[in-house]
N, C-alpha and C positions, 0 to 999 in steps of 0.2 A: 148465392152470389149477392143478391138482396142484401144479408146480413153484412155480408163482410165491407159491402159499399158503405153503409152505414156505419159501421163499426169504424172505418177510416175517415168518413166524414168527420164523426166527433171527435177524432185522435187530432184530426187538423182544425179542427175549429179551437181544440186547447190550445194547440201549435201556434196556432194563430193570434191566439189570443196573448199569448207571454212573450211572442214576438211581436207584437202593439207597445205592451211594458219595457221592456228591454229598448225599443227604440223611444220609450219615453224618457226610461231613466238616462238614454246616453244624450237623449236633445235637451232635455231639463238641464243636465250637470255638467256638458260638453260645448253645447250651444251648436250654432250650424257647422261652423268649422270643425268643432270634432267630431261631428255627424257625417262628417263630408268623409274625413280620416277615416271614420268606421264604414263606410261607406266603399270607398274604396280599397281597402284591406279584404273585407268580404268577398268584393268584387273579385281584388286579383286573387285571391283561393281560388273561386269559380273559375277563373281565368286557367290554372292551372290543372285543375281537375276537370277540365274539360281533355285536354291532351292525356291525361290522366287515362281516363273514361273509354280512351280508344281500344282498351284491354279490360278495365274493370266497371266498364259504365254497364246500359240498357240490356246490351246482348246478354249480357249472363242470363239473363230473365229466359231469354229466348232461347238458351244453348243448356240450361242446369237441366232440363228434362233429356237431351241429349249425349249427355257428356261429364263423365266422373267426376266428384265433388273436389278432390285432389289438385285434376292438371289444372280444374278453371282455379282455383284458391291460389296455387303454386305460381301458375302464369303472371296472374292479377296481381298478386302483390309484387313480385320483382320490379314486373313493369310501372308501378305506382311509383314506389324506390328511385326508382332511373327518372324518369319523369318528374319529380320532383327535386329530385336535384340539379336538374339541364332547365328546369322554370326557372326555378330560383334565380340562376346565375343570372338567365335572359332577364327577370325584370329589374333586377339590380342592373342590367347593364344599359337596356335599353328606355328604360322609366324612369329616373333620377327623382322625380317629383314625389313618386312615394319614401316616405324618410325611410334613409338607407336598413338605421335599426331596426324597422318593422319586418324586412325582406327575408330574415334567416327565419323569423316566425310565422310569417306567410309558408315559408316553403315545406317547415316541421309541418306545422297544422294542416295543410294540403295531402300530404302524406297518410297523415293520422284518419281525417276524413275520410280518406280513399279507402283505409281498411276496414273503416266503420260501414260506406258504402258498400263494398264488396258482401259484406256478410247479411245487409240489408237485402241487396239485389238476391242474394243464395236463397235468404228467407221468401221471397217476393216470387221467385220461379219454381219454389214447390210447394206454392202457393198456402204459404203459412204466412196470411195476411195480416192477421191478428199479432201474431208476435212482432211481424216488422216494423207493423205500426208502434208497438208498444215502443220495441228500440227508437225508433223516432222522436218520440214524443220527448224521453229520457234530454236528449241535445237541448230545447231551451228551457228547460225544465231547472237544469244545473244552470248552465250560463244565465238565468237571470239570479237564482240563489247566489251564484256568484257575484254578479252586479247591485246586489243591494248591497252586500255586505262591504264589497270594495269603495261603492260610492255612496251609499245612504247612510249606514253604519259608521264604516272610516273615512269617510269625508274626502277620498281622493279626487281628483279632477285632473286623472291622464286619461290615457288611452288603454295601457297597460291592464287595467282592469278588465275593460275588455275580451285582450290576449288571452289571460290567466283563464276568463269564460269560457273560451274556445278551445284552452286543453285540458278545461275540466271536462268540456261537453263532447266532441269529441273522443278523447280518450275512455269513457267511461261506456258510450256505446258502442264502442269496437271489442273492450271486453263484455259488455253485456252477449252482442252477438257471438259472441265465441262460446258464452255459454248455452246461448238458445240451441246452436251448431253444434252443441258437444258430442254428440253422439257421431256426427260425419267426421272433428276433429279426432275423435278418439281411434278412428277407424282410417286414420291417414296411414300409419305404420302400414298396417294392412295391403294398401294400393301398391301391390311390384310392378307393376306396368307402367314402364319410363317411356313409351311413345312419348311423346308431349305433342307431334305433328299436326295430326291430324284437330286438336283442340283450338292449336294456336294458329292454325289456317283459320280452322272458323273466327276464333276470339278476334281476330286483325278484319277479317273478311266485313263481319256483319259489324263490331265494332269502328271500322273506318267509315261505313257507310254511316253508320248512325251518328257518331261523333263529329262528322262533318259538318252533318246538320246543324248539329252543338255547335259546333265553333261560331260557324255562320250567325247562327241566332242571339249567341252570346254577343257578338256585335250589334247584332239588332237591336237587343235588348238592353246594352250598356253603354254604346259606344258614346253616347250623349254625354254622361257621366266624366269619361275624359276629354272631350269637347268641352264642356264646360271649365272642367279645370285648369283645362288651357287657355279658353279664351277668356271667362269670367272670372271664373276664383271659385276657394275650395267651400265657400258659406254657400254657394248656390246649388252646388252640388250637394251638398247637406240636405237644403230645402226641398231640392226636386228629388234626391231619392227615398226620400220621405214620402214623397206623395205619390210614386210609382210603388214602391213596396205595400201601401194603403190599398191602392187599385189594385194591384197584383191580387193580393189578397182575396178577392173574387175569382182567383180561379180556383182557390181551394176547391172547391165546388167539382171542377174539370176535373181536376187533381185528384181528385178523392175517386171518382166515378171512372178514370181513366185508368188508375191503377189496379185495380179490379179488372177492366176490360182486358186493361194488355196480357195480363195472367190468364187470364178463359184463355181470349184467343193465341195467343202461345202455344197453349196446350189442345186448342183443339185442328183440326184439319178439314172445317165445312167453310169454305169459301160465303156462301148463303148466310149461314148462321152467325159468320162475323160480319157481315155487311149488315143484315136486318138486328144484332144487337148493337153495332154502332148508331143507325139510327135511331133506335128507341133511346140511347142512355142520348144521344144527342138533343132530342127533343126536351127531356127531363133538365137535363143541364141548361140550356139557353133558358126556357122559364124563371127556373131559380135564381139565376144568374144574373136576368135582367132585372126581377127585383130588387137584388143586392147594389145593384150598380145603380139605380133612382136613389135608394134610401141613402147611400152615397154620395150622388153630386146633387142633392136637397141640404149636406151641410152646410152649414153659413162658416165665414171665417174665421167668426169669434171661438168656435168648437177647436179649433185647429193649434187657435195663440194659445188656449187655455190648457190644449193638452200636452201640448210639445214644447211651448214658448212664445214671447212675441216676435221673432224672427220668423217663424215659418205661417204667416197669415195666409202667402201666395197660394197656398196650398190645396182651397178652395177650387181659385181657379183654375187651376194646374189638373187636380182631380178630373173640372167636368170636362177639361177638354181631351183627356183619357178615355174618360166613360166610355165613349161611342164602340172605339178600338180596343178597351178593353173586353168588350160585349163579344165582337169578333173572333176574339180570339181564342175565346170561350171555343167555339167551334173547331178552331185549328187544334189544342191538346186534342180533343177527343177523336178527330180524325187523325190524328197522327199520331196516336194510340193505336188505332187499327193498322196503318201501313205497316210500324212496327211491330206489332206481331204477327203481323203476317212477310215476317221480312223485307220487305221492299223500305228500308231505310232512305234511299237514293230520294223518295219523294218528299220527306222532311227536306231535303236538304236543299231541292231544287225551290219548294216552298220560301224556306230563309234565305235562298240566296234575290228572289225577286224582293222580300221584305229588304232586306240590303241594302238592295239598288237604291230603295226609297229612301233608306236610313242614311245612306252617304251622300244623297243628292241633298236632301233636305236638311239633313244636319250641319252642312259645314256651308250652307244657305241659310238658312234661319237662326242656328244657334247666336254667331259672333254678332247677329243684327237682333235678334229678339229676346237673347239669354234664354230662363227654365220658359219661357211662352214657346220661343221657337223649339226648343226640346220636346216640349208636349205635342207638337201639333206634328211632330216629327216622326215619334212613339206613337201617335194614335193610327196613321198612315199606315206606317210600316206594319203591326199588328193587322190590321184591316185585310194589307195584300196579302201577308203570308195565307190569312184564313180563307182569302177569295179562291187562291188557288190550288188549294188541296179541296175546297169544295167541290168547285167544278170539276176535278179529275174524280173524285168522290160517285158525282152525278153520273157523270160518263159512263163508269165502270161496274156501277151496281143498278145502273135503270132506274133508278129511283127519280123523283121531278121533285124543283125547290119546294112545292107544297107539302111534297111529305116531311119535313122536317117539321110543320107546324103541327102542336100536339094538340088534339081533337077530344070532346069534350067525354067521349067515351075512356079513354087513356087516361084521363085524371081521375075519372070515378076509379076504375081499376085500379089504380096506382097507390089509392086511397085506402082503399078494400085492402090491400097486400100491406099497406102498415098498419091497420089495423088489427090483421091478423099477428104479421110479426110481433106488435106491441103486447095484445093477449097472449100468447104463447110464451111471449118472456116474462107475461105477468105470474102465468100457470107455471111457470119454472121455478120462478124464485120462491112460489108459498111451496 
């Protein structure tokens, strides 16, 4: 498990890192407003693949050890199909403010992703970490090769380039996974058994629960973004999603350690054993975490104009008033990595629906009066709540007390010991 947490860590920290470039080259050559555009194009995919997700999202992870490779694939993508074309129409009808030409792209590319997703999640639940990572990494890997060439090389300054990124990157990991999967596609003919029942009870079951959450969160996490472009304009929105995608970016960390977690526990059936490995990877996470999060809001502004433009200096500030909530939240992925595999989605959700409250009180309070200030302090809230109260239910339920979350000086020696080991042992491999 060890290795494979690591092995994902550095596939997201590349991840990470081409998606820093990618948003440099679209703020350098777009400026905020077409930051804002890419910003919210991203956004409404997520929008849509979230609804998406209620058939080809999380649960696969938790249902492919259960249930033939076939009906969940078969299910998944139909449902992907329909769902992207019932988005599509809703944001063209009901969002005018995204240009209308972008919406039939929005809704292919949502589509496309979802396939790419699906065979990620197939990879992820039989716990072929290593490859799903791989297919990952492939999406900005292509989409910034594409963004040099369109914008550094050819000198463009649309959005379209963009676009063109997201069905090269897309498209290319949906066939990758097809070939990682070859051997379960090759063995589709094979599957007579047209039940589809009992797959698509579970797929709707544990997917509505888990997806709900999504939904929920995806408000949490975005709604500011159309707030703003409603109330401010689309440069501000440029600037602040800039500086929430930056903080995000610490949770790679959760992200990386989570996805790991939610695989054990999926597969395993010791109640004990996913509570006391949730705590350890909890402890490990919040350290590194808070780290990352100092070395981040210690930037000064000039780092910010220098790297993205002088448009985005706010960025600074925007960051530290994140920090705090972003730290938080750290805690909330990784506890809600355990609910979900251990099925109890319903707690995710009840989680993001209290972040919510705070997002809608706060947002359409502070935003029209304080702009991306009132967005940040809105964000940092709502992140906070979500993670207070899956903690607390956390505590409850496993007897554990807040001190044991702090990690003791013995657990670091250990922790040390164990990469040290792994790093000799991949030394001894490679001669």
């Amino acid at each position: 498990m060890f290795k494979k947490i690591l092995n994902t860590f550095g596939t997201k920290i590349l991840a990470a890192a081409l998606n820093l470039l990618i948003a440099i080259i679209i703020s350098q050559t777009l400026g905020d407003t077409g930051s804002g555009t890419q910003s919210l194009v991203l956004t409404s995919i997520t929008f849509i693949l979230i609804f998406s997700e209620i058939v080809c999202g999380a649960s696969i992870v938790y249902l492919a050890p259960r249930h033939s490779f076939k009906k969940i694939l078969v299910a998944s993508v139909l449902w992907s199909g329909l769902i992207a074309l019932v988005m599509g129409f809703c944001i063209r009808l009901f969002y005018p403010k995204l240009d209308q030409d972008l919406v039939l792209h929005v809704a292919i590319l949502s589509f496309i992703s979802s396939l790419s997703n699906i065979n990620f999640r197939l990879l992820v639940g039989k716990e072929e970490i290593q490859k799903a990572n791989y297919n990952t990494l492939l999406q900005p890997v292509l989409l910034t090769l594409t963004l040099v060439v369109y914008y550094i090389i050819l000198k463009h300054t649309d959005i379209y380039g963009y676009i063109i990124g997201l069905y090269a990157a897309y498209g290319s990991t949906s066939l990758l996974g097809v070939w990682m999967l070859r051997k379960d596609y090759a063995n589709l003919r094979h599957d007579k058994d047209k039940h589809y029942g009992p797959v698509l009870k579970d797929l709707f079951k544990y997917g509505f629960l888990n997806q709900t959450g999504h939904f929920v969160q995806f408000f949490n996490l975005r709604l500011s973004y159309y707030l703003l472009d409603s109330y401010i304009g689309r440069g501000q929105v440029g600037v602040f999603s800039r500086s929430v995608s930056l903080a995000e970016a610490i949770w790679i960390i959760s992200n990386s350690i989570a996805l790991v977690q939610y695989a054990r526990i999926a597969n395993a059936n010791d109640r004990a054993y996913s509570q006391k490995l949730t705590l350890d990877l909890s402890k490990i996470c919040l350290v590194i975490s808070a780290l990352a999060v100092i070395v981040l809001a210690l930037l000064p502004p000039q780092v910010y104009t220098f790297v993205f433009g002088p448009e985005f200096g706010e960025m600074a500030g925007i960051i530290r008033i994140l920090a705090p909530g972003v730290l938080f939240y750290c805690i909330f992925l990784i506890l809600g990595h355990y609910y979900s595999g251990t099925g109890r989605y319903q707690m995710n959700t009840f989680a993001a629906l209290c972040g919510l409250a705070a997002t809608c009180i706060l947002g359409f309070t502070l935003i029209p009066r304080y702009d991306v200030t009132g967005a940040a302090i809105t964000s940092a809230v709502s992140y906070t709540v979500n993670a207070i109260f899956l903690f607390v239910f956390f505590l409850k339920e496993s007897q554990f007390k807040g001190r044991d979350f702090i990690l003791r000086k013995s657990e670091v020696q250990n922790y040390i010991a164990e990469l040290k080991q792994h790093f000799l042992k991949q030394n001894k491999n490679n001669e």
